[in-house]
N, C-alpha and C positions, 0 to 999 in steps of 0.2 A: 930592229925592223919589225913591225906591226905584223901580227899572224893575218894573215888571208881567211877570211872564213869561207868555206868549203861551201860552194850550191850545188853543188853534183848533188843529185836523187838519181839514185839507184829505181830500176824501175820493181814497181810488187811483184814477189814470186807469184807465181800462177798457184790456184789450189791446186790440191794435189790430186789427179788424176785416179776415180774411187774406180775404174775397170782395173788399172794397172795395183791401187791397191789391194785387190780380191786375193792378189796371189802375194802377198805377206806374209813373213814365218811370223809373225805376231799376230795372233788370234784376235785382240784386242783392235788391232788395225783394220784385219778384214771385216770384222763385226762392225765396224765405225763406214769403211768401204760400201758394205753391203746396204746399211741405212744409207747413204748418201745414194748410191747408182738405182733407185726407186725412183727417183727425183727425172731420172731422162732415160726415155724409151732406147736409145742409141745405147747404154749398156746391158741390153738385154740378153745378147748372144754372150758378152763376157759372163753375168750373173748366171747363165744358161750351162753352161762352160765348167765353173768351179762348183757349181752345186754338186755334181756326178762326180769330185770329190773331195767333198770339204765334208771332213771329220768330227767338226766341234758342232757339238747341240746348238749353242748360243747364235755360233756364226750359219749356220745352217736354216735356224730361224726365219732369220736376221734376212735372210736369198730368199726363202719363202715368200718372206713381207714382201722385201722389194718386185719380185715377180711378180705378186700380187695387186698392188699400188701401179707399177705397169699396165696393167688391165686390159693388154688386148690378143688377140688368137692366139697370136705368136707365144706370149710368155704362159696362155695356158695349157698349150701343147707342149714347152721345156718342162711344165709340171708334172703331168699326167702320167708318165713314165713312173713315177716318185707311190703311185698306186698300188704299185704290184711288187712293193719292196719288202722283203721278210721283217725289217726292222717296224714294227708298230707305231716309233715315234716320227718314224720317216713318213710313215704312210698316214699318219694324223696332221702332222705339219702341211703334208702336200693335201691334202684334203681341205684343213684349213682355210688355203690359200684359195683351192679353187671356188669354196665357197664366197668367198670375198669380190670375186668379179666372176658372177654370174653371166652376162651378155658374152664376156671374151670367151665361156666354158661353151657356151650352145655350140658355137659352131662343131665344135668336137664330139658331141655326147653321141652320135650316130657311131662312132666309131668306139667309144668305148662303152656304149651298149651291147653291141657285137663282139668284143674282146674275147679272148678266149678263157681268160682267166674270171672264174666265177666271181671271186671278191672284188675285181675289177667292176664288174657288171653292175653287180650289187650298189659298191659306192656310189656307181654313173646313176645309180634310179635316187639315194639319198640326194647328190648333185642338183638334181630335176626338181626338186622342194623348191626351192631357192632361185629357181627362174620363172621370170613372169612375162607366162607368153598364154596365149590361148590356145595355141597346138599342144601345150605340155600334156595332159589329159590323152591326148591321142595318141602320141609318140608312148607313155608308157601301158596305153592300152596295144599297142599294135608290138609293143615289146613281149607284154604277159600271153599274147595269144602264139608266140615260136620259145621262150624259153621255156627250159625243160628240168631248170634246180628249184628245190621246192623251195627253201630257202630266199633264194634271190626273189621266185615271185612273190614271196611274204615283203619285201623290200618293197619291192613297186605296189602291191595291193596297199600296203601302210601309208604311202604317198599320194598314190591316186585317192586314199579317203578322204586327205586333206585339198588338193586340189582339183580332183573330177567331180563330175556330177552323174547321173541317175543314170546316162547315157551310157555309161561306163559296167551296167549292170551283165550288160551277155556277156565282154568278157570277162568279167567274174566268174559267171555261170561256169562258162565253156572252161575255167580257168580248173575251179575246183573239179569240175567233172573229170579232168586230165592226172589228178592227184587224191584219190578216190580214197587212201588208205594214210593222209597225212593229217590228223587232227588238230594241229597248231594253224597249218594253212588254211584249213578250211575255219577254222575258228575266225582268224585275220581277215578274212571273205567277208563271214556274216557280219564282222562290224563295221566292216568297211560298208555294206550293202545297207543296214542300216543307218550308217550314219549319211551315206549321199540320199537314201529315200528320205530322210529328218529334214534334210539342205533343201530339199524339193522345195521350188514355189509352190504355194498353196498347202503344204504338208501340213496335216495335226501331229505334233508331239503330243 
């Protein structure tokens, strides 16, 4: 009797599911997971999820990226938390990220301007480089005239050098006058102050 040959096809496994691979006891996996769920806004809550506690550097990364590649309010709000984290490399990775989609971080920076935690603060004015808005200038001018860490406003003074202009000089002024006895800060002023009067149209160097 002649074999029958078999036309059954089986139908293709579906790929596998990179929300449901996040939570793998194989690092390896999630780290593969985490690159793949970048690819569609819909695993943003899961990559949101195991960030808060995934252990491995690599795989950790790996959430960053994808959060990042994401690029909208949403995923830069599950980051921003990642700021105020004791571990350094937690707080460079999420830094990282935010720097990477600038537009999705604006909506947020009003709030982590405000934060209560100084180095928060701080980061949100370095964040502010990297958006290109024409209110920027003002947003960290109307910051340096109510904070009150001399430090932080050396942050925002270093930023506003590169993107304010001459406009930006009272509060300068008023800025240093607030910190009368901190000569790193007021040093951070004068170049700042110079170097928007140099930017000036019509300015001689």
């Amino acid at each position: 009797m002649p074999l029958i040959k078999n036309t059954f096809h089986r139908p293709a496994s579906s790929s596998p599911d990179p929300a449901a691979a996040l939570t793998s006891v194989s690092p390896d996996e999630r780290w593969a997971a985490a690159r793949a769920a970048g690819d569609d806004p819909v695993n943003l809550a899961a990559l949101a999820q195991v960030l808060a506690r995934e252990s491995d550097t690599r795989v950790r990364e790996a959430i960053f990226t994808a959060l990042a590649r994401i690029a909208t309010p949403e995923s830069a709000l599950a980051v921003l938390p990642y700021l105020r984290s004791d571990d350094a490399n937690i707080r460079t990775g999420a830094l990282d990220a935010l720097r990477a989609m600038p537009e999705a971080v604006k909506a947020h920076l009003s709030q982590a301007l405000a934060d209560a935690d100084a180095d928060v603060r701080l980061l949100a004015c370095d964040l502010i480089r990297n958006i290109r808005d024409e209110d920027a200038p003002r947003w960290l001018c109307e910051f340096l005239e109510i904070e009150h860490v001399a430090n932080v406003c050396a942050a925002a003074v270093d930023v506003l050098a590169e993107i304010g202009d001459v406009q930006a000089l009272p509060t300068l002024w008023r800025c240093a006058a607030r910190f009368p006895n901190d000569p790193f800060l007021a040093f951070a002023i004068k170049v700042a102050a110079d170097r928007l009067r140099a930017n000036a149209p019509g300015s001689r160097v």
